[in-house]
N, C-alpha and C positions, 0 to 999 in steps of 0.2 A: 498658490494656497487658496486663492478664491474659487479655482476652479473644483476644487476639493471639497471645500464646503459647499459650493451650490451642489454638488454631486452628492456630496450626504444627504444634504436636503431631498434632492430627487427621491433617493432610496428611501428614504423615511415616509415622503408623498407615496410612492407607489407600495410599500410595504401598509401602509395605513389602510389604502384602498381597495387592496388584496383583502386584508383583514373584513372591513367593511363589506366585501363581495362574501365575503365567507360565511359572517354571521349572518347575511342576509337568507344564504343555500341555509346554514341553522337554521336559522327560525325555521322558511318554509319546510323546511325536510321533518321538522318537531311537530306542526301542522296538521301535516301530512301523518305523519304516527297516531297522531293525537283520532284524528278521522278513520284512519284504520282499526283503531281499538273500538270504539265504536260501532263500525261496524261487525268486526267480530262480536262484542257484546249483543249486537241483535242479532245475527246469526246464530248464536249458540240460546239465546233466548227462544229464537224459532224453533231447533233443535230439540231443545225441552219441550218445548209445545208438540211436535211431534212425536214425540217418543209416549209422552201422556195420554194422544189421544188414542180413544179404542182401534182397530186395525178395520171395521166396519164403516166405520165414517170417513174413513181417508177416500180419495176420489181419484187415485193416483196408484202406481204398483209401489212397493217398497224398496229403500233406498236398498241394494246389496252390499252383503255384510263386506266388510275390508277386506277378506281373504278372499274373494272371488273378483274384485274389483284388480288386487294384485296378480291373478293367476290371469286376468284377461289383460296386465301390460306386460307381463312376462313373454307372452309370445311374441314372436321375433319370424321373419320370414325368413326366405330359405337365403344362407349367405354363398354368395356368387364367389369364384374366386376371384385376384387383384388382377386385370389384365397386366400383360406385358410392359417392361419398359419403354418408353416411345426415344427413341434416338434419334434416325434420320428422316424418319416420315415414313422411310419407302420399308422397313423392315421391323414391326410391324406398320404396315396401310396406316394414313392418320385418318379415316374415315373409321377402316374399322377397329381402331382402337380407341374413338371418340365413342363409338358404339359399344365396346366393351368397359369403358369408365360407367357412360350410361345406365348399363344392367348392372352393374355392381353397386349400383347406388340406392337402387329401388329396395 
């Protein structure tokens, strides 16, 4: 029976300290949020300020608009096909089918 109870006990210690560990990643993680919003708030403040000023006084090229920004991640290189299964080394080579993983990856 005591050995039960000191074992509750344990559970209880190390359940407390979990907890304790936990609130602790809270806070810092709420922190962390808290400095994030901020800086959004001055970046979107920046933003405005940019968008106000004349297109003459900027000293810099213009931000592009989202639809050109997406049609330049849109493109994609050319896709290689999957090389061969590798089984026993000798059929395909493990050279060149380390070399065919390779270009398939690029």
């Amino acid at each position: 029976m005591v050995e039960r109870g000191e074992r509750a006990v344990r559970i209880g210690r190390d359940a407390q300290r979990q907890r304790a560990q936990a609130e602790e990643r809270l806070g810092a993680q709420e922190e962390e949020m808290l400095m994030l919003q901020d800086q959004v708030h001055t970046l979107q403040g920046n933003i405005g300020q940019l968008n106000e000023a004349p297109h003459a006084e900027r000293s810099h090229e213009p931000i592009p608009a989202p639809s050109s920004l997406s049609l330049q991640a849109s493109k994609r290189s050319v896709r290689h096909p999957d090389p061969p299964i590798l089984t026993d080394g000798k059929d395909p080579g493990f050279e060149g089918w380390t070399q065919d993983i390779r270009i398939s990856w690029i």
